[in-house]
BANULUM-150125 format. One record per residue: residue in one letter; x negated, y negated, z negated of N, C-alpha, C in turn. Coordinates in pm, whole numbers, plus 50000, padded with zeros to 5 digits. Layout:
! BANULUM-150125
aXYZXYZXYZ;...
***
This chain:
! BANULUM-150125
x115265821613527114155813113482112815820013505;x112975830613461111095838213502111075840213622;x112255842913699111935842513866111135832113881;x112085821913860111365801913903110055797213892;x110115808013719108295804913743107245814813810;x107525826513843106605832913915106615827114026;x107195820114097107825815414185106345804814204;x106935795514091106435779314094104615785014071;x104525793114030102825799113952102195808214073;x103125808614177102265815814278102505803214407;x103435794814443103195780014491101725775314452;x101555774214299100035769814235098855779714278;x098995793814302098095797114339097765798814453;x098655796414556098755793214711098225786414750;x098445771214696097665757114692096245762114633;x096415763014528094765765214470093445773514549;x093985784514637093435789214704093625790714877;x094515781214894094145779015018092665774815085;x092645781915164091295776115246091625763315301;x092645758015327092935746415410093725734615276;x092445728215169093445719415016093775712215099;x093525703415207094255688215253095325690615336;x095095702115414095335708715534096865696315610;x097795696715551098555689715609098015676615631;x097525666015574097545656315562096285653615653;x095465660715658094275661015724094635664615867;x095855671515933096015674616056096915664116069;x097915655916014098405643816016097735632116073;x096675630516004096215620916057095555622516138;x094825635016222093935640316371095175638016445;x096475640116455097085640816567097615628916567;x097555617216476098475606316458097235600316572;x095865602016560094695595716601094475598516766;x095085613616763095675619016931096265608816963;x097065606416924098205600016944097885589917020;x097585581716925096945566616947095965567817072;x095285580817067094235575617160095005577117319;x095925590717329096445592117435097575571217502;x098025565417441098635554717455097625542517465;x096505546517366095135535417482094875539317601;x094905553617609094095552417753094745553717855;x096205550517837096975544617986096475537318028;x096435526117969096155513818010094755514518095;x093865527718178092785529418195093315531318354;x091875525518456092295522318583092935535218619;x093815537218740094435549218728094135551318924;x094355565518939094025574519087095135566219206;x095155566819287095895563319422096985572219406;x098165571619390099345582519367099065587819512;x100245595219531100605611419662100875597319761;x101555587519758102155583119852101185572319932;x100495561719834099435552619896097985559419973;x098015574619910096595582019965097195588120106;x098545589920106099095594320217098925580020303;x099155569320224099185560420397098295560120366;x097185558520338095895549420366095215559820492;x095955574720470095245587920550095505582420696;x096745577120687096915569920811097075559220867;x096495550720800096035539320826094295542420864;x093805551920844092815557420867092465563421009;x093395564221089093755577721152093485591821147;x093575593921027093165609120965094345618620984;x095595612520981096715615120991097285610521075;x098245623121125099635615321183100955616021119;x101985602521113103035599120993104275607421083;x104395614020963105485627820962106475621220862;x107735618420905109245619420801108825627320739;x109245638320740108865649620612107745650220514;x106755648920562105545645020498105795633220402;x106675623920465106435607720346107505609620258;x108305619020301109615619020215108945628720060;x108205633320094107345643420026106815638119938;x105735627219965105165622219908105685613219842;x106825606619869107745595519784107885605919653;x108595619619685109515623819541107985629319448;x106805629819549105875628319415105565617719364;x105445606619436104815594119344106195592819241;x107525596619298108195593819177108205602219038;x107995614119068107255622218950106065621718898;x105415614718941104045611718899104635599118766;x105375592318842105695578718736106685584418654;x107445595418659107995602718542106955609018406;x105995609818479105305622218415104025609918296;x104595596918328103695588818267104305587318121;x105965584618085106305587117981106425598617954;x106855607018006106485627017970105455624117862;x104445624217933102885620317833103115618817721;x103755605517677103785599717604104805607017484;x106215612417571107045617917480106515631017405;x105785638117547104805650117466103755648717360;x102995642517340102315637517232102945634917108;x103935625617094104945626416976105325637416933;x105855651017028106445658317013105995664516935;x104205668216985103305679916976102715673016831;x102665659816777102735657116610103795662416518;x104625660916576106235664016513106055682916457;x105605689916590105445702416598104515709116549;x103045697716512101715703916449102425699616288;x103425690016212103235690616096104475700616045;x104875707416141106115712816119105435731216101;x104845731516219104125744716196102695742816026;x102305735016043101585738615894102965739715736;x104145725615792104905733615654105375747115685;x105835752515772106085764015808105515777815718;x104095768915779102495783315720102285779715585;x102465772115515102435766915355103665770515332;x104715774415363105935778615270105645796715310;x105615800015418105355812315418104345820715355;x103425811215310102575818815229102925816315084;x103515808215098104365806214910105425821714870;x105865819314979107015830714974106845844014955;x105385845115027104585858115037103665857914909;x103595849314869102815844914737104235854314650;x105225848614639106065848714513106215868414511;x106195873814640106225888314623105485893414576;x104385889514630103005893614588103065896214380;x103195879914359103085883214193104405887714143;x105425890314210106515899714133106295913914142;x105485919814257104845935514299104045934014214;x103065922614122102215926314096102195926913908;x103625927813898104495925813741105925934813770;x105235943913894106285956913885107435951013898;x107775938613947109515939013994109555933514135;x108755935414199108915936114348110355935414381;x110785947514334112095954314398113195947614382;x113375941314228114525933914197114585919114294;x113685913614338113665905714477114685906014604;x114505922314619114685922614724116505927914749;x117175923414857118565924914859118765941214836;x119955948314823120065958414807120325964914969;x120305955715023121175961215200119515969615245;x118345960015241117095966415263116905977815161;x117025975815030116925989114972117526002715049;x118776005515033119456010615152118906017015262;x118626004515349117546008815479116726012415430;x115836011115342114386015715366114586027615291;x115686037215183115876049615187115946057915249;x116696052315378117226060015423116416065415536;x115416055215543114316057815695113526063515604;x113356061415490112276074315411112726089115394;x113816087315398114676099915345114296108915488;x114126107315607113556117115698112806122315710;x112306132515793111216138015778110316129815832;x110606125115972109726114616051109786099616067;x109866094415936110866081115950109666067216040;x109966063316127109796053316194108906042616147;x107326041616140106596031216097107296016716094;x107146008315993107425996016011108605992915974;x109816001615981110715991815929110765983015832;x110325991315712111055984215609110145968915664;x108705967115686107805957515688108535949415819;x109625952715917110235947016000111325940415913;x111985942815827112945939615782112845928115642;x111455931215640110805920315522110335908515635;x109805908715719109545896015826110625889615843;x111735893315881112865888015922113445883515809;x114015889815672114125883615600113365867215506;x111935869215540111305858415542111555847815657;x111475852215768111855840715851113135834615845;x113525837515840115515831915749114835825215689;x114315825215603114155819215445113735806915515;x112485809515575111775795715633112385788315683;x113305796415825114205786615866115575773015775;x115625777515695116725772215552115555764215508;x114295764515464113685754215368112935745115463;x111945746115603111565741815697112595737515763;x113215743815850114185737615962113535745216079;x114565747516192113755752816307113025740016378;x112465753516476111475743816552111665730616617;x110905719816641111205709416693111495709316797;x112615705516861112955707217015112345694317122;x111715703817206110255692617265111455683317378;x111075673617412111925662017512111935669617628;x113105666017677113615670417810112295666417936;x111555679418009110865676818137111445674318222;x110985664518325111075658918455110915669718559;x112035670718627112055683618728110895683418804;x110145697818855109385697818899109535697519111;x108475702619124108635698519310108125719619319;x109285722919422109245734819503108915733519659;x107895731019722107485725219837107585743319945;x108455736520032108165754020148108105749120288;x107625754920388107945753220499106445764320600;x106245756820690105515766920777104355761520744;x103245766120838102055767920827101725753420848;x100515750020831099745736220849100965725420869;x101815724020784103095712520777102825705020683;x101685701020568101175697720474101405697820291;x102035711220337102385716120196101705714020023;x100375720920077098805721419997098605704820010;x098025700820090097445687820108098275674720025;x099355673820036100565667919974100055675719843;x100605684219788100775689519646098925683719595;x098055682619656096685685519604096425668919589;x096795657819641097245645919612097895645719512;x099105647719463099335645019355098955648619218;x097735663519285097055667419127095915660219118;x095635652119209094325643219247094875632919089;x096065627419147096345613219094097085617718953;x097035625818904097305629118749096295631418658;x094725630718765093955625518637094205612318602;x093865612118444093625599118376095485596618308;x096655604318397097465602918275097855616118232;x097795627318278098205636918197096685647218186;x096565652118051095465659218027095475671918023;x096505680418033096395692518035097515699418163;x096275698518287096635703018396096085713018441;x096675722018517095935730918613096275733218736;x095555741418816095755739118967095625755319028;x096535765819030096185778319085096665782319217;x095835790119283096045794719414096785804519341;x097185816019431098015830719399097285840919332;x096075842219411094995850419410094385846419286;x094305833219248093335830819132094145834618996;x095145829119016096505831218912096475847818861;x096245856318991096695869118959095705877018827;x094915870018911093775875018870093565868118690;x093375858818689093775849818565094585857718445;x095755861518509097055870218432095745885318411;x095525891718501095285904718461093745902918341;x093015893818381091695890218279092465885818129;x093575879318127094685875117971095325886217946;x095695890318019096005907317957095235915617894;x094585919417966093275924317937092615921717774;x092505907417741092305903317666092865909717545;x094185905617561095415903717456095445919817412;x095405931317487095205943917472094105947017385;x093125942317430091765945317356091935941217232;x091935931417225092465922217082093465932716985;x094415937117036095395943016941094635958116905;x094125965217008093025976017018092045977216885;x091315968616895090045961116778090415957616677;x091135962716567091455961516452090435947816311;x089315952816342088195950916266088415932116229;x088425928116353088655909716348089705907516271;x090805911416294091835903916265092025911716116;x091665920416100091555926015910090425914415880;x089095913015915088505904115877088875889315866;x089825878115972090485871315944091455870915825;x092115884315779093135882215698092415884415539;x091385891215535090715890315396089835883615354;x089375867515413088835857415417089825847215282;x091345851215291092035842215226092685852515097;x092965865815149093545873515075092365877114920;x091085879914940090115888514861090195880814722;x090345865914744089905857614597091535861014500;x092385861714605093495861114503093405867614387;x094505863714271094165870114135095055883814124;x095155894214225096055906014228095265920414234;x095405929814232094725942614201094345947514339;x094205956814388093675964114477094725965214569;x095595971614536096815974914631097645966614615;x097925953014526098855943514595098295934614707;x096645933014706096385927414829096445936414956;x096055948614916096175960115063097575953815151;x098675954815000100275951115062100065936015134;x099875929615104099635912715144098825911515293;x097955922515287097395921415437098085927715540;x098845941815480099225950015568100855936915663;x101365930015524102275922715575101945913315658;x100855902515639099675897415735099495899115845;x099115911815859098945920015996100025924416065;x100915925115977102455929016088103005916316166;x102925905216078103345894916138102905890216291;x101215892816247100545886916376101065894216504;x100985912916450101615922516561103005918316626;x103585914516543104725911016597105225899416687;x104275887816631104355872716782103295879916876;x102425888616872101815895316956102195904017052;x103305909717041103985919417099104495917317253;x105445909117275105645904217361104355898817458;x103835907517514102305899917623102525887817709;x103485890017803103375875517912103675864817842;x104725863217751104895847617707103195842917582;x102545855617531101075855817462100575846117625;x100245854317716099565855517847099645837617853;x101035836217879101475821217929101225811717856;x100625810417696100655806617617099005801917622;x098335813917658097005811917698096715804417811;x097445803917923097155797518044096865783418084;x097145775817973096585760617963096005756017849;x096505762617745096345758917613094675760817600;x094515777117655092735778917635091895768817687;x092745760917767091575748217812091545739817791;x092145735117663092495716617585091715718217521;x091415708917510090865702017352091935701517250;x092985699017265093885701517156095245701017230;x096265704017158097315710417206098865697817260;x098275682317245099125672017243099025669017350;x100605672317412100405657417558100915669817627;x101635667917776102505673717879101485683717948;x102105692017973101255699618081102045702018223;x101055702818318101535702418485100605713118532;x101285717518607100865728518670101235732218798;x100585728218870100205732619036099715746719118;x100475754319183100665766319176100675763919349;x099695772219417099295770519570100155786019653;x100905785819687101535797019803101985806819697;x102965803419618103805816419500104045823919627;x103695838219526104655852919664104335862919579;x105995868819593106025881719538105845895019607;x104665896719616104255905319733104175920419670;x104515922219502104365940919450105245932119299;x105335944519267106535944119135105345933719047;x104215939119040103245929918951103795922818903;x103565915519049103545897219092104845895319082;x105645901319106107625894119011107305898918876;x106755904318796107255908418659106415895418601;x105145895918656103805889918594104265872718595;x104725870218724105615853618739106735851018684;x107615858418679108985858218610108355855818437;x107775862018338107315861318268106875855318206;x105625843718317104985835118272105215821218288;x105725820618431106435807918497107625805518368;x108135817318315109935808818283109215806218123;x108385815218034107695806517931107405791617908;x106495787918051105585775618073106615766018110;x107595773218198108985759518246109925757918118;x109825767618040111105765817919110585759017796;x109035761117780108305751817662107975737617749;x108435731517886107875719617863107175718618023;x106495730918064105725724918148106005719918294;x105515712418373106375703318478105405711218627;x105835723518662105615728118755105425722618964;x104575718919001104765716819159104275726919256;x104745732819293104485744419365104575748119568;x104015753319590104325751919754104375770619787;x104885772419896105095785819923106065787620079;x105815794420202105955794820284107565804020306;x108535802320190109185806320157110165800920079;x111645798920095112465793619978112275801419857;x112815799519729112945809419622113845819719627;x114795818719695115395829219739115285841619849;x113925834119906114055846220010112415849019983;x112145851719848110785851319819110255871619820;x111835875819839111935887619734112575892619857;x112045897219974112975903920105113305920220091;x112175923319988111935938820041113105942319888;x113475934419771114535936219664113545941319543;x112435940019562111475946919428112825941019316;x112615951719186112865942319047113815933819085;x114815936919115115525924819179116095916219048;x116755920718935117235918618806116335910418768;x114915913518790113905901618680113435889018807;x113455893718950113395885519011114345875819037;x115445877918976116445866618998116865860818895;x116125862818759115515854918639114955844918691;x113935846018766112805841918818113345828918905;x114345830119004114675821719099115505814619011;x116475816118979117475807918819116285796318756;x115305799318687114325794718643113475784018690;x113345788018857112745777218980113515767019002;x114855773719024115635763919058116235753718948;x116405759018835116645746618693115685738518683;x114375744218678113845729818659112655725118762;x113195727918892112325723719041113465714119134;x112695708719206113905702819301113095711919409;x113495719019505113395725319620113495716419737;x112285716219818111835708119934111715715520036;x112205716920158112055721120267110775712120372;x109875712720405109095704520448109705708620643;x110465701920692111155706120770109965708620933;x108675700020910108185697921063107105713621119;x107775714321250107275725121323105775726321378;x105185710421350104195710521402102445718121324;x101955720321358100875722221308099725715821269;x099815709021157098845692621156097635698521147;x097155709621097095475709621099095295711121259;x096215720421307095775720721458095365703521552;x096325700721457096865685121599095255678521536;x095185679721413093935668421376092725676821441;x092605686921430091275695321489090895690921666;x092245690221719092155685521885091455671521918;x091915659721775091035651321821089755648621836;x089055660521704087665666721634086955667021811;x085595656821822084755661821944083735676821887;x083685676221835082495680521768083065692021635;x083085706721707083955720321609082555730621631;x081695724421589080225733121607079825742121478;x080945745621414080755755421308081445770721288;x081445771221431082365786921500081645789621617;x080945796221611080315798821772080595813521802;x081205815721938081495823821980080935823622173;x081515834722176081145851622127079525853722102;x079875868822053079155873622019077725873022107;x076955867322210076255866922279074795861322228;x073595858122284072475851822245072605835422190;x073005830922279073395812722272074355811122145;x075455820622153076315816622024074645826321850;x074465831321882073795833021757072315826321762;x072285822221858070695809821873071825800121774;x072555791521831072855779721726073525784521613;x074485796321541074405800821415072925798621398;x071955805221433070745806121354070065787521341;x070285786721438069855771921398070625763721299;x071525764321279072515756721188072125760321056;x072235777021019071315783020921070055775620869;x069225772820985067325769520921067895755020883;x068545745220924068895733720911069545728720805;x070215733520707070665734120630070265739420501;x069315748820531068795755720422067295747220379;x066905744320503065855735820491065665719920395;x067245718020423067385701520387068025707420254;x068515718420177069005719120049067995722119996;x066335727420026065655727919967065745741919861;x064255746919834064415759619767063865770519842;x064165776619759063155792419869065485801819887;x064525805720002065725816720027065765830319948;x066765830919901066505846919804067355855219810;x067265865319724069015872419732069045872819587;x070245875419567070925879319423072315882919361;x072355878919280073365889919187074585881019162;x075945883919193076925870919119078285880819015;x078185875518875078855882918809080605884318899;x081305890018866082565892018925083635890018797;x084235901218783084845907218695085025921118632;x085505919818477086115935818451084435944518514;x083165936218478082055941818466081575944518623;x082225943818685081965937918839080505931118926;x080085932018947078965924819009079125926819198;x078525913619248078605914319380076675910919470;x076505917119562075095913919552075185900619713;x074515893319671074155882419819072925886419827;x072825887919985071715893820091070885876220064;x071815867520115070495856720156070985846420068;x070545835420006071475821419916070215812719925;x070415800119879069205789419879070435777619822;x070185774419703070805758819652072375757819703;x072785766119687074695763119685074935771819844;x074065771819889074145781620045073775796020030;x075065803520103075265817220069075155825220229;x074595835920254074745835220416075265853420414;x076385855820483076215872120463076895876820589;x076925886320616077375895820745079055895520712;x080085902120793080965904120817081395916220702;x080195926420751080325942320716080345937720547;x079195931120493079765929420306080565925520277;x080915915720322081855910020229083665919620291;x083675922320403084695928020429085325942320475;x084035945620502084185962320516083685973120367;x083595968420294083585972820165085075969520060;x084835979219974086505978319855085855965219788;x086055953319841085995946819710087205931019793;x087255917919651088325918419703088675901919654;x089725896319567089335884119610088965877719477;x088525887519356087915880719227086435881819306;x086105888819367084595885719485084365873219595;x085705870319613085085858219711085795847319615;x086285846919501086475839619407085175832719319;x083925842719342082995842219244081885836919386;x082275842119509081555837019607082025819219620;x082795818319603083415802419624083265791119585;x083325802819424082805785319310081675787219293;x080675794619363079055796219355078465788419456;x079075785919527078055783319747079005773319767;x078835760219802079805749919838079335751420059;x078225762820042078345764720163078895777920263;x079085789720275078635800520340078935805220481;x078065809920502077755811920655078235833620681;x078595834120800079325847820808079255852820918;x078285863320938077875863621117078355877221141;x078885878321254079305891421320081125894321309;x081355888621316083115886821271083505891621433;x084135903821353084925911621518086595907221514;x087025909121643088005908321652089135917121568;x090245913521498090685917521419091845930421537;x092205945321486092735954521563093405961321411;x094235972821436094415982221348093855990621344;x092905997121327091646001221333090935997021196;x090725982321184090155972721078091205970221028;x092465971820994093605963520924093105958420800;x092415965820710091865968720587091125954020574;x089845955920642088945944320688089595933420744;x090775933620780091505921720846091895915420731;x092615923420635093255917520598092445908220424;x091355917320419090205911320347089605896920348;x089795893320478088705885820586090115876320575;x091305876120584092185864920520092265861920377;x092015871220333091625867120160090295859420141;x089525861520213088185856720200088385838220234;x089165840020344089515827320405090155818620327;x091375820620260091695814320161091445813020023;x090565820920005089355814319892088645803219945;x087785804220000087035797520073087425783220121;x089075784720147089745774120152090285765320102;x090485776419952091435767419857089915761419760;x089185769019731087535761819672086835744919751;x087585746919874087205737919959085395743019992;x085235748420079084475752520070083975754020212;x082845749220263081995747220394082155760020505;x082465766420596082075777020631081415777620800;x080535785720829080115784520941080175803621015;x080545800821085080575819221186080055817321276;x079635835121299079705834521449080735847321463;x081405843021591082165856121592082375864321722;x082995871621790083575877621898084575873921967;x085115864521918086305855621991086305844721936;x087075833122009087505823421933088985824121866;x089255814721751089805815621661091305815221676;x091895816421822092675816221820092755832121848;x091985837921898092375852722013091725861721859;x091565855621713091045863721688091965872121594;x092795871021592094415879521540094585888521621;x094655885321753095595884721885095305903121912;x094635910621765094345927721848093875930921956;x093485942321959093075945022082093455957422114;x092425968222235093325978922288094205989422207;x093405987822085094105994721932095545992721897;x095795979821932097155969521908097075959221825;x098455952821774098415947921694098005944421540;x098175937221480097915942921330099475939721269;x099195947421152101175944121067100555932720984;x101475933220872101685927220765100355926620702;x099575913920651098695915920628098915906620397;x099765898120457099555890320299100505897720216;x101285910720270101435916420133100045928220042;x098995926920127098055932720096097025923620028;x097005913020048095935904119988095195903319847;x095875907719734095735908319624094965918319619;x093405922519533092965933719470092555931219367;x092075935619273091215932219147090955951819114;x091085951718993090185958418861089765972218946;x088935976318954087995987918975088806000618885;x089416012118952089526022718916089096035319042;x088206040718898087016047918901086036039719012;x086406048019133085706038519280086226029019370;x087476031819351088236022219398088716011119382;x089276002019417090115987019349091675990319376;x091935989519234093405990019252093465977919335;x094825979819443096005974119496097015976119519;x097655965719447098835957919443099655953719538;x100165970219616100725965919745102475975019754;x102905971519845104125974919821104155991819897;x103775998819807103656015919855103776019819720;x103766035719747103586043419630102656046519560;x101106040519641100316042519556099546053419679;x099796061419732099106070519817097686063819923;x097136069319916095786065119946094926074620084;x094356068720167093706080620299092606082020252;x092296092220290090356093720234089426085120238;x089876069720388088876062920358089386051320274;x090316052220232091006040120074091676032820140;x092316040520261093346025620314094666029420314;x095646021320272097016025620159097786035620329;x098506042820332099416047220412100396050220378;x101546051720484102906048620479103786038820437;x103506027520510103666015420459104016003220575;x103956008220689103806002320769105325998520813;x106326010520808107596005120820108705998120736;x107585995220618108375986720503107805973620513;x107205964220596106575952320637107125945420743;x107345930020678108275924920727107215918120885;x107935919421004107185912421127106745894921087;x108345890821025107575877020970106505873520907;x106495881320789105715873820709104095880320766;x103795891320858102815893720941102625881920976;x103165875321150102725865921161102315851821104;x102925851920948102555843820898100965840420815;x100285853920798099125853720712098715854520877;x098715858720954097815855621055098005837821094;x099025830521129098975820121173097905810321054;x098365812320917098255807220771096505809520824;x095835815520861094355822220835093925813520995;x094565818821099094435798921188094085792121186;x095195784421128095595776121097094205766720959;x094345771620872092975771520774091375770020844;x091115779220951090185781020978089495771521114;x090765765521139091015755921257090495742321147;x091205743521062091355729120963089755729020934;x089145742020843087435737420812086415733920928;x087065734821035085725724721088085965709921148;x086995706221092087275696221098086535682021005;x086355666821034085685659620939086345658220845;x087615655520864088735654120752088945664220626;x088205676120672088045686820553086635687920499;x085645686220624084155681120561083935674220484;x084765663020476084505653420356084475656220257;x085155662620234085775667620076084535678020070;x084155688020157083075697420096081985690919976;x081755693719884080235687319757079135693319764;x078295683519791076895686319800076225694519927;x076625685520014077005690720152075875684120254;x074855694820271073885685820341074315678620517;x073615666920569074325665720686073425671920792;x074275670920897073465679520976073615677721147;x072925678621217073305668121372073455684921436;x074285685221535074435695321597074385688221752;x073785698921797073005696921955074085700322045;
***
């Protein structure tokens, strides 16, 4: 009986001092109101699905009609029309799950309540089972006994509890398999997948769309985070004595109440990538109801990173719900040639394959090429290096800069991880820079990331032929490219060859493998770490060595064709269009 009521008298003071008196009933009715609003606004005009934007491309003659291509686009419009009740089932779910997590946090603080005032009437102890008594002797009884247990063994025993008076978690509705799109270069992998994230505005609200490079980078800035956070003590003591200070207990039963507080948080904290993955869409809702999709541009496991960092986050986001479409020049099985991590990488493929359907995009042809041949007019590459090719660069330059209006200047563009990058010339969304900055320097693709979504234009003069000699710079100058590409983003050169001969080496030789190098980010000391498949050994002038006979010949020619192929496609009209805020411009 005096248990029951310390019990029932710290329930009363739980309630009484909650910061949140309505709290349930008040998040009841916000998400019931989600609710409602997400099921009006179906009924709101809706995008051209993957399959009607595909014909109309060719009914246009923008396109030419590829089997593979329509077969493509069928199994998206049919996931698109999956993903319309998804919506709907997710929203229910995510009510079900918001009133389930507040009883959750109202019984757990009851519970933590009832210790609290039995510690605080000296019978704490008689509470607690004798099996923890036990343990927590016996880890005292050492000389060096192990922080945390006993406070590990009190969490867990609480979560039991919860689970018995709450119920576990709500199990969210079965997702609609997602799309694994692979095949070769310019076969319309991207273009297809970027249609169907077109036509999921207006029914699903919490989408995203990542290249590799952006993703990586994404993961290491949420890390980053999540570290710091656990680092910085000060916040999260200040969060926890906002609710703890008023209670009616002495000095050191609240110390105990926070310290337990704080273990808890440490502990769903612990685990980083599924934290990481948790962050990766959620930080960008407005609130947490309704399906999420996620569009993922050329997956590759090119360094242990990138398998630990994907395995991690991908099987979180696919196992809570989210409806993945992905493209990659690679099956899932043969993503992993060189065997990194092979154990977590074949987590990873298990994971793709449960809830992806795997698409082979079977055609050999090269569609940006074939559409570029009909293009009269590819006046945004001038080559070679001679007077005439940099008379019309320069003219294209005054013409453009002129009609965006503004004075020409230089300046500063934040990066990352405290980063800064400097532009020589810019004017109103137009960025103009040499070869030698942006690619003969350590920097890397959170730099042409920050160059991309800044300049819907940039211009790039002096581009040499790519040799081993430059591998470094080569292989930069394809990172640059597919920023630039995946931003959708204007570009104009001048270079030393044309774009086909400009892989093609010279008396130096060939070049190797270039896209297992693509990835750089965070600055250590002077350098940028990369994320490449070596030991880490470095030449005096920062270019990785001994590495060359662990690189596969394929996937070489593939970041060279891939960088082509791309670069063939931007001067095309069919990719002009899409550029924003794009002045026009007559070329002579």
């Amino acid at each position: 009986m005096a248990h029951r009521t310390v019990v029932r008298r710290a329930r009363s003071i739980a309630r009484a001092l909650s910061p949140w008196p309505s709290r349930r009933g008040a998040v009841d009715d916000d998400v019931r109101a989600r609710f409602r609003r997400g099921l009006s606004s179906s009924a709101s005009p809706k995008r051209p699905g993957p399959l009607e934007q595909y014909k109309d491309l060719i009914k246009q003659g923008k396109l030419q009609h590829d089997p593979y291509q329509e077969s493509v686009a069928i199994e998206l419009e049919n996931l698109l029309g999956r993903l319309e009740q998804y919506e709907k089932d997710m929203e229910e779910y995510h009510m079900k799950l918001a009133n389930w997590e507040n009883k959750r946090e109202d019984e757990h603080r009851r519970i933590l309540m009832g210790e609290a005032e039995m510690k605080q009437h000296g019978n704490i102890w008689s509470s607690v089972s004798k099996q923890r008594n036990k343990l927590a002797e016996k880890w005292m009884s050492r000389n060096r006994p192990e922080p945390g247990v006993g406070k590990w063994v009190s969490y867990l025993n609480r979560e039991r509890k919860l689970d018995s008076i709450v119920g576990r978690r709500p199990t969210a509705p079965p997702a609609p398999r997602g799309l694994y799109l692979y095949g070769n270069v310019g076969s319309g992998k991207t273009m297809l997948m970027d249609m169907f994230y077109s036509a999921t505005d207006g029914i699903i609200k919490h989408r995203r769309r990542y290249h590799f490079h952006e993703a990586m980078l994404e993961i290491n800035v949420r890390m980053h985070q999540i570290w710091k956070k656990q680092v910085e003590d000060k916040p999260l003591q200040s969060s926890i004595s906002s609710w703890i200070m008023n209670l009616p207990f002495d000095t050191k039963v609240k110390e105990w109440l926070a310290a337990e507080e704080r273990y808890k948080q440490e502990v769903q904290m612990k685990n980083i990538l599924p934290a990481v993955a948790d962050m990766f869409l959620i930080d960008q809702r407005e609130d947490h109801g309704g399906a999420n999709v996620l569009c993922f541009d050329e997956i590759q496991t090119v360094d242990v990173f990138a398998i630990v960092a994907l395995s991690g986050i991908l099987s979180r986001l696919l196992s809570s719900g989210t409806v993945l479409v992905a493209t990659s020049n690679r099956a899932p099985n043969d993503l992993n040639q060189d065997g990194m991590q092979r154990d977590i990488f074949l987590k990873l493929v298990r994971k793709l394959e449960e809830h992806c359907q795997t698409i082979l995009i079977g055609s050999d042809i090269d569609y940006r090429r074939l559409i570029a041949e009909r293009c009269i007019d590819q006046a945004h590459f001038f080559w070679p290096l001679d007077g005439n090719a940099q008379k019309e660069f320069q003219r294209v330059w005054h013409e453009i800069t002129s009609k965006s209006g503004g004075q020409i200047t230089s300046t500063t563009l934040g990066v990352m991880f405290g980063r800064t990058l400097d532009v020589p010339e810019s004017c109103n969304g137009v960025a103009r820079f040499t070869f030698e900055h942006l690619c003969g320097r350590p920097v890397g693709a959170a730099d042409y990331i920050a160059v991309a979504r800044n300049y819907h234009t940039v211009f790039i003069s002096d581009i040499p032929k790519m040799s081993m000699s430059i591998r470094d710079k080569a292989r930069r100058f394809i990172t640059l490219i597919d920023e630039l590409y995946n931003h959708h983003c204007r570009l104009v050169c001048s270079a030393a060859s044309s774009i086909d001969d400009l892989f093609q080496g010279t008396e130096d030789g060939t070049l190797f493998d270039l896209e297992s190098f693509q990835f750089e980010t965070e600055i250590e000391g002077s350098k940028l770490r990369r994320d490449v498949l070596a030991e880490g050994n470095m030449s005096s002038g920062g270019a990785p060595t001994g590495i060359i006979s662990m690189l596969s010949g394929q996937e070489e020619m593939f970041a060279f064709r891939r960088a082509v192929s791309r670069l063939i496609e931007m001067q095309t009209p069919l990719y002009l269009d899409g550029v924003q805020s794009l002045p026009i411009i007559q070329m002579s």
